[in-house]
N, C-alpha and C positions, 0 to 999 in steps of 0.2 A: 636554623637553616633547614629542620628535617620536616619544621611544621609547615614550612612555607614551599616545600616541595612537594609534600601531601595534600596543602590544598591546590596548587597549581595543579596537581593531576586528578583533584577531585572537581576541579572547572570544566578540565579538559573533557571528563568521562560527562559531564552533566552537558556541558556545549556539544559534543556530539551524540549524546543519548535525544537531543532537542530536536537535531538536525536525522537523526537515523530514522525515528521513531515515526516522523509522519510519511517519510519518504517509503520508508517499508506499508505502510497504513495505504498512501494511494496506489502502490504498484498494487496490494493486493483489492485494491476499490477497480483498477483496470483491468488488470487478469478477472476477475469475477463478473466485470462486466462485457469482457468479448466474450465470457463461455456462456452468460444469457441471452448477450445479442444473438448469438448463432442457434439457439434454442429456439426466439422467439419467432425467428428470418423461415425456422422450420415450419413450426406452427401456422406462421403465414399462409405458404405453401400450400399446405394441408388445406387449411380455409378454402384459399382460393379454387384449387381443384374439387372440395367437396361442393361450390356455388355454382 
């Protein structure tokens, strides 16, 4: 009984290590990519006032 509740929670830990791991992956691909959006929107700027 002890073995088959250690693997039951070692599914658990692998099924939501599956589910955690990409979700953490894109918030940080989205956070990364609004603080270079608003870099490049700068840069823009710049451009266009230095033409």
């Amino acid at each position: 009984m002890k073995a088959l509740r250690t693997v039951a929670v070692a599914l658990g830990v692998t099924l939501g290590a599956l589910i955690v791991i990409p979700l953490v992956v894109l918030a940080g691909l989205f956070v990364w990519l609004k603080l270079t959006e608003e870099d490049d929107e700068e840069a823009l700027e710049l451009e266009q006032e230095g033409i």
